[in-house]
C-alpha positions as CSV (number, residue, x, y, z in Angstrom):
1,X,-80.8,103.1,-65.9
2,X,-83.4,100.3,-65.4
3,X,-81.9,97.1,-66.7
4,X,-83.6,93.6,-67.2
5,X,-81.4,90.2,-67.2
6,X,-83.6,87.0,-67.9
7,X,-82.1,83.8,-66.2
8,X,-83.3,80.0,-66.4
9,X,-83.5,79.4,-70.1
10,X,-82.7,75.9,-71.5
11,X,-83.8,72.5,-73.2
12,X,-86.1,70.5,-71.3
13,X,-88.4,67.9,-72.7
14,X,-92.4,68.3,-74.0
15,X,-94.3,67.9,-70.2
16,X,-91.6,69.3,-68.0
17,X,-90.7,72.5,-66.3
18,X,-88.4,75.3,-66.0
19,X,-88.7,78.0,-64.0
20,X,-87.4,82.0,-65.8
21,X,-86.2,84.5,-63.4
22,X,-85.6,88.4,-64.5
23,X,-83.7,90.2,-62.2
24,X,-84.9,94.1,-62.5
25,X,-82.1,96.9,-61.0
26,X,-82.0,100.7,-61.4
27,X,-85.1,101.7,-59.8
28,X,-87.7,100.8,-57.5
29,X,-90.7,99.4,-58.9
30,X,-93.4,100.4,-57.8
31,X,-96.5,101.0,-59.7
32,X,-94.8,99.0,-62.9
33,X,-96.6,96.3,-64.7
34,X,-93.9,93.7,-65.2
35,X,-94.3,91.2,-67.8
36,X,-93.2,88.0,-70.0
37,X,-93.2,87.9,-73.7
38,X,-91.7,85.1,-76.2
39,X,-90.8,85.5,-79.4
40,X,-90.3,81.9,-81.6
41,X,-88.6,82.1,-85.0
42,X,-90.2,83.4,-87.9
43,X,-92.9,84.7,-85.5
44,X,-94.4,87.9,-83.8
45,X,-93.5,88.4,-80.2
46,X,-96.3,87.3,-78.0
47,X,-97.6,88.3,-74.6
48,X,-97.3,85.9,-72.0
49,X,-98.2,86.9,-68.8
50,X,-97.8,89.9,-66.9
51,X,-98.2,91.1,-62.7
52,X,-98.7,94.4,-61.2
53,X,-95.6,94.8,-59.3
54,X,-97.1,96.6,-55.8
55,X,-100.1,94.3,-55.5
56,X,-99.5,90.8,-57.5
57,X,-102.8,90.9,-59.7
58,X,-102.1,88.6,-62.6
59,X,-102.8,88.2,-66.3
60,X,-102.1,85.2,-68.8
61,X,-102.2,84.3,-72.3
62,X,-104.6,82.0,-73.4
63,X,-102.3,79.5,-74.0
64,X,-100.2,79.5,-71.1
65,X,-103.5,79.7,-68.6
66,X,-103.1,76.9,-66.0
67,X,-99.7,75.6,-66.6
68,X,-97.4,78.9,-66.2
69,X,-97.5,80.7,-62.8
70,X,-95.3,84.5,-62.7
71,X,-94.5,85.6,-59.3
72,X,-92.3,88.6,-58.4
73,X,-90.2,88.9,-55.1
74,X,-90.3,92.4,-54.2
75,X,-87.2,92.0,-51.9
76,X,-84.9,91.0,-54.7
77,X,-86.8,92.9,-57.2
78,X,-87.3,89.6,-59.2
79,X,-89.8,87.8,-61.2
80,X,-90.3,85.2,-62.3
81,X,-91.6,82.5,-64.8
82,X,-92.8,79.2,-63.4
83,X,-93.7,77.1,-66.7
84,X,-95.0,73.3,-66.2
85,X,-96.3,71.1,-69.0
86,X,-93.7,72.8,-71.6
87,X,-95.2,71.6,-75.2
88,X,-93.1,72.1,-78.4
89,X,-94.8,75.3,-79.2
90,X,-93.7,77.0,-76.1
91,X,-90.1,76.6,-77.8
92,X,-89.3,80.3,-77.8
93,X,-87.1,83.7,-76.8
94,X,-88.5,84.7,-73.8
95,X,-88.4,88.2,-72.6
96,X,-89.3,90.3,-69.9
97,X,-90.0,93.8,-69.1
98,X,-91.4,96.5,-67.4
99,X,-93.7,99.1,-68.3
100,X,-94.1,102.7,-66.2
101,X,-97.2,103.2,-64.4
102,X,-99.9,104.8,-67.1
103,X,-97.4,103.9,-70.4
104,X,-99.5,102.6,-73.1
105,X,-96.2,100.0,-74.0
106,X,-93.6,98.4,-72.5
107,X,-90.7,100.7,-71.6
108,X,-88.2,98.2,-70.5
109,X,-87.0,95.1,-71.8
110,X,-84.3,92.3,-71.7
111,X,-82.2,90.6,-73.7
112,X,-83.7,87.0,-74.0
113,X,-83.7,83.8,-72.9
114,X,-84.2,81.1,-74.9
115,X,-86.6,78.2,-74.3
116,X,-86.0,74.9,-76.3
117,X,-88.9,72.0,-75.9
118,X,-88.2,68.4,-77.2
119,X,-90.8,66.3,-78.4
């Protein structure tokens, strides 16, 4: 059973950082696209970034480019969320999961971490 706990959530002020971790267990991964999603009230859940677990190729939101870095640690079958220059609207639940290799969706998710940004 693959499970997905999200770590490192918390209220920082507009212009710092936090760093998310989401620890992955039940399976190796290889071949899964691993990624971070972020929900804010009253709001659709958005795609963040994502990473190709056996060879580190990367994607990222728009709105994320250039101040959010994800990384994964194969060894500890980890990734994680580095986010700098947090502005209010980065305030969010912040997710991550997995999807098999040739899945159309996500199979995998966790359950949250939530990301508060002061002004």
């Amino acid at each position: 059973q693959v499970q997905l706990v999200e770590s490192g959530g918390g209220l920082v002020q507009a212009g710092g950082s936090l760093r998310l971790s989401c620890a992955a267990s039940g399976r190796t991964f290889s071949g899964y696209t691993m990624g971070w999603f972020r929900q804010a009230p009253g709001k659709e859940r958005d795609f963040v970034a994502a990473i190709a677990w056996n060879v580190g190729t990367t994607n990222y939101a728009d709105s994320v480019k250039g101040r959010f870095t994800i990384s994964r640690d194969s060894a500890k079958n980890t990734m994680y969320l580095q986010m700098n220059i947090l502005k209010p609207e980065d305030a969010a639940v912040y997710y991550c999961a997995a999807r098999r290799p040739l899945s159309q969706r996500y199979n995998y998710w966790g359950q949250g971490t939530q990301v508060t940004v002061s002004s």
